[in-house]
KOLVO-73946 format. One record per residue (C-alpha): residue in three letters; residue number from 1; x, y, z. Coordinates in pm, 1 decimal. Layout:
KOLVO-73946
<seke resn="ala" resi="NUM" c1="X" c2="Y" c3="Z"/>
...
This chain:
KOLVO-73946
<seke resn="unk" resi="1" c1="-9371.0" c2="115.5" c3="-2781.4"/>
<seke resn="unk" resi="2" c1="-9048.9" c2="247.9" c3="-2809.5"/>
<seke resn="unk" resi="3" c1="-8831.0" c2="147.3" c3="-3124.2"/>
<seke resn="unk" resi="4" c1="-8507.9" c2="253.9" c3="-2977.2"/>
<seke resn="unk" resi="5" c1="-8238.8" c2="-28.6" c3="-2864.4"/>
<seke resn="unk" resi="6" c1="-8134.4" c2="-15.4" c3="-2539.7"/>
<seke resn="unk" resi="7" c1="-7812.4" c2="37.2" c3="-2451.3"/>
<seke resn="unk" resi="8" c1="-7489.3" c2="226.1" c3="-2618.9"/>
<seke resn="unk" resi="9" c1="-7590.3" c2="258.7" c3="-2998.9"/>
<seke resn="unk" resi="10" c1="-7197.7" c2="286.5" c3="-3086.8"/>
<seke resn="unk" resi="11" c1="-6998.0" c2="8.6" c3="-3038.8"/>
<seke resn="unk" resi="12" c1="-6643.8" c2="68.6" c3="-3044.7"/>
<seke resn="unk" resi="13" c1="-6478.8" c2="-202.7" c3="-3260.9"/>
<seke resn="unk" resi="14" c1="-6078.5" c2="-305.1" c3="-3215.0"/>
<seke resn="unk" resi="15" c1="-5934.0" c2="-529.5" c3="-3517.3"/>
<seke resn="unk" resi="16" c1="-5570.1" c2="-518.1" c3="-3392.7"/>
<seke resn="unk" resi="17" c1="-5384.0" c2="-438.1" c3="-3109.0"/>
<seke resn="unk" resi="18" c1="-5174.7" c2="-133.2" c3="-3184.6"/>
<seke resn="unk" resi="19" c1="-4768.8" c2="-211.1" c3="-3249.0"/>
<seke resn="unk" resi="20" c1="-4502.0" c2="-211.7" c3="-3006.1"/>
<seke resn="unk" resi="21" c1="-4312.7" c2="90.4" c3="-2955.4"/>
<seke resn="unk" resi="22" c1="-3981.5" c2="84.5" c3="-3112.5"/>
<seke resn="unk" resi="23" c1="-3830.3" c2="46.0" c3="-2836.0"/>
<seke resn="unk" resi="24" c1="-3862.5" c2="-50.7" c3="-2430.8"/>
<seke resn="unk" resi="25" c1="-3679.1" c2="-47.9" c3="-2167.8"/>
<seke resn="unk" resi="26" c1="-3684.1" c2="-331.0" c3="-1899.4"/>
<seke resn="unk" resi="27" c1="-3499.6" c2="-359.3" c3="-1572.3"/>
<seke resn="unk" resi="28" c1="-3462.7" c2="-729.9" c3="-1593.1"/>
<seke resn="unk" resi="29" c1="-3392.8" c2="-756.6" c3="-1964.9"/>
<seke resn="unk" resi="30" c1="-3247.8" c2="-424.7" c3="-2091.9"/>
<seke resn="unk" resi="31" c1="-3293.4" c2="-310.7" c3="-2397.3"/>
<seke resn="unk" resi="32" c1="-3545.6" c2="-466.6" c3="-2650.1"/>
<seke resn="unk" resi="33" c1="-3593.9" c2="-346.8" c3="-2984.6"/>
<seke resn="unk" resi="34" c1="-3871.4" c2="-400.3" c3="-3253.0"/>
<seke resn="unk" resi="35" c1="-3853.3" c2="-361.7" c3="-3579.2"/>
<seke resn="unk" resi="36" c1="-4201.2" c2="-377.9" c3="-3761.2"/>
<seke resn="unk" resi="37" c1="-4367.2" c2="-493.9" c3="-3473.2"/>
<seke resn="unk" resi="38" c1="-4186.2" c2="-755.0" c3="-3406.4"/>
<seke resn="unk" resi="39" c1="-3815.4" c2="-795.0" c3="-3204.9"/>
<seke resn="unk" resi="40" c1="-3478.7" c2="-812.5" c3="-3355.8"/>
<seke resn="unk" resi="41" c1="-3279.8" c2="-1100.6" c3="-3365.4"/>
<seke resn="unk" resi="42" c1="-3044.8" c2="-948.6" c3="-3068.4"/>
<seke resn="unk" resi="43" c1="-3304.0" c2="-851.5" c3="-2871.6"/>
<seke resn="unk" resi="44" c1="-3479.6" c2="-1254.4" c3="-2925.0"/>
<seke resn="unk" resi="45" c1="-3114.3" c2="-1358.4" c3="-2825.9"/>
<seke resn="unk" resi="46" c1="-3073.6" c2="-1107.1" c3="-2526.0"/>
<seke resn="unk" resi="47" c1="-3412.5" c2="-1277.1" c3="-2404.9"/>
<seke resn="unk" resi="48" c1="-3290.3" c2="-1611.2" c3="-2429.4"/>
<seke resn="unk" resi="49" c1="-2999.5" c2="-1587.3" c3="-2253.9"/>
<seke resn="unk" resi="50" c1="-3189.4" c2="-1384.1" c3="-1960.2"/>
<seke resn="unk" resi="51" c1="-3414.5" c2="-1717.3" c3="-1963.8"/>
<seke resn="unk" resi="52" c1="-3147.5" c2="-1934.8" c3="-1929.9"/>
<seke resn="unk" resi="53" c1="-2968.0" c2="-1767.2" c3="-1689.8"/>
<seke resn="unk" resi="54" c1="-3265.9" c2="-1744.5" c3="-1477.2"/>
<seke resn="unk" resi="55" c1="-3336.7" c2="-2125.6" c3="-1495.0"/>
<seke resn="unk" resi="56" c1="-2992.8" c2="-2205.7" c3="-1417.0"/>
<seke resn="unk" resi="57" c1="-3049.0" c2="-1988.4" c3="-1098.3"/>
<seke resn="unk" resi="58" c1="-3363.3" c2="-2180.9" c3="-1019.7"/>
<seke resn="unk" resi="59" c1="-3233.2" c2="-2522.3" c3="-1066.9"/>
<seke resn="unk" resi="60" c1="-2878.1" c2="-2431.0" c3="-783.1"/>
<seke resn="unk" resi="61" c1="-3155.9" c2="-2298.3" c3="-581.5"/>
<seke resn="unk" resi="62" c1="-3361.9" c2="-2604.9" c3="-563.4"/>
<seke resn="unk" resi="63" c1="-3043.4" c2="-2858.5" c3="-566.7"/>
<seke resn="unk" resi="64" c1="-2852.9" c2="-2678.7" c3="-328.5"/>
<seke resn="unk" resi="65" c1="-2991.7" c2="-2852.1" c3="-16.2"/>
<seke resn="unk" resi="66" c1="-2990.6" c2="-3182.3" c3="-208.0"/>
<seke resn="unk" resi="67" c1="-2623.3" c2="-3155.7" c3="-299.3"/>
<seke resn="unk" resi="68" c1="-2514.2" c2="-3035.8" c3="42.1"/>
<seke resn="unk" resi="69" c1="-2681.6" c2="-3357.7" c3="221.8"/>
<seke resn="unk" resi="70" c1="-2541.9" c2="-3579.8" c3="-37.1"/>
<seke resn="unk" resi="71" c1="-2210.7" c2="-3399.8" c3="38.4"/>
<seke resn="unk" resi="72" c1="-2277.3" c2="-3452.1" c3="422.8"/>
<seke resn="unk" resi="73" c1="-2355.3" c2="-3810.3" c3="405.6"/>
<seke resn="unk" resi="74" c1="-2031.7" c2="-3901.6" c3="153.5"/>
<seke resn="unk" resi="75" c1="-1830.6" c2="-3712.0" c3="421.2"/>
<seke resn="unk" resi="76" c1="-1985.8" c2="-3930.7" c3="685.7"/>
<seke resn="unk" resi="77" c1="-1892.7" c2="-4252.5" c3="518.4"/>
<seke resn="unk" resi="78" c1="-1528.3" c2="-4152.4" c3="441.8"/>
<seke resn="unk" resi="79" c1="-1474.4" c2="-3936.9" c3="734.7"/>
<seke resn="unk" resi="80" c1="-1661.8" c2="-4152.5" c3="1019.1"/>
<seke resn="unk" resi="81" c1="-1735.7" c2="-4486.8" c3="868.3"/>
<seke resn="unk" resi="82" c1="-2101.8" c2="-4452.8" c3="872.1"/>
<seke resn="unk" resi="83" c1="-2221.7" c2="-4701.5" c3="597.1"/>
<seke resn="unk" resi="84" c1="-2572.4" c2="-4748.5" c3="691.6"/>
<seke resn="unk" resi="85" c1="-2834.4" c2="-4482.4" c3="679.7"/>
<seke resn="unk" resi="86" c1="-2950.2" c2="-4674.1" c3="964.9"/>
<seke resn="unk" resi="87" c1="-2645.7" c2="-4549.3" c3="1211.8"/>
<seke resn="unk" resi="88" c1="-2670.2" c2="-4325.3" c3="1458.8"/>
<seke resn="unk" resi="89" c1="-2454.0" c2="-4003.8" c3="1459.5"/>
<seke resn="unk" resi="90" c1="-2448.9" c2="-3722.3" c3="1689.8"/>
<seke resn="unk" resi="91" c1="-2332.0" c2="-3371.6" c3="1604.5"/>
<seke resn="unk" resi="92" c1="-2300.1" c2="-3043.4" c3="1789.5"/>
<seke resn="unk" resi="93" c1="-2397.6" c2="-2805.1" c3="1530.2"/>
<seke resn="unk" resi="94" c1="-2323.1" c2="-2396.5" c3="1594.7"/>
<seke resn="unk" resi="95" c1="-2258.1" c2="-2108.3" c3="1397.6"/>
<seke resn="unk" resi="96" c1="-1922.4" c2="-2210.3" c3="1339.7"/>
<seke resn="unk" resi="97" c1="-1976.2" c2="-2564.7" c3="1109.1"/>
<seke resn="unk" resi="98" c1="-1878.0" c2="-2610.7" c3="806.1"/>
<seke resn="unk" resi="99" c1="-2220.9" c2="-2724.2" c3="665.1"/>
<seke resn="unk" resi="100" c1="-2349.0" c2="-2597.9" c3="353.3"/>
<seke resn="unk" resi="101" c1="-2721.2" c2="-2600.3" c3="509.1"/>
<seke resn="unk" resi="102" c1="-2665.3" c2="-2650.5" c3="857.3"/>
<seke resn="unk" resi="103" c1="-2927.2" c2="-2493.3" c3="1108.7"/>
<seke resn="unk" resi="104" c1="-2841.7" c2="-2471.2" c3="1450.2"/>
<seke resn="unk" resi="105" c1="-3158.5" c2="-2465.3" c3="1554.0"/>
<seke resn="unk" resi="106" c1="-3348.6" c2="-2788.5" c3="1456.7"/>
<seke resn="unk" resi="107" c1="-3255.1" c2="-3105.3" c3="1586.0"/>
């Protein structure tokens, strides 16, 4: 009988993640800076903004074809006297509208 473990005898042990280079360089951020492992106040600003800038993107994305039909059906109503959502109104639709979201194709 064999007294010997099995298995790797040495276990490499890792209390802490090393630090953060001073700095890196992003494509989508820029420039961010650390200073004793953790980032500067400009570079925790510079991130910020690039959040909120990329939300506000997001959020004209996702209301865009919202707005537009709202925009469509208000121009209906002044334009054509269509109060009811119930009416009936038929277009010809090309490449040539003047619809924010219009698609030729779809009925």
């Amino acid at each position: 009988m064999s007294t010997t473990p099995p298995g790797p005898t040495e276990v490499h042990r890792v209390t802490a993640p090393e630090p953060p280079p001073p700095v890196i360089e992003s494509r989508f951020v820029g420039r961010v800076e650390f200073e004793g492992g953790f980032p500067t106040d400009a570079s925790v600003q510079g991130l910020y903004d690039e959040l909120d800038f990329q939300r506000a993107c997001q959020v004209f994305l996702r209301h865009l074809f919202g707005s537009s039909m709202y925009a469509f059906r208000e121009g209906l109503r002044r334009d054509l006297r269509v109060e009811s959502p119930r009416d009936f109104v038929y277009m010809h639709l090309d490449a040539n509208s003047l619809l924010l979201t219009g698609n030729s194709e779809t009925v």
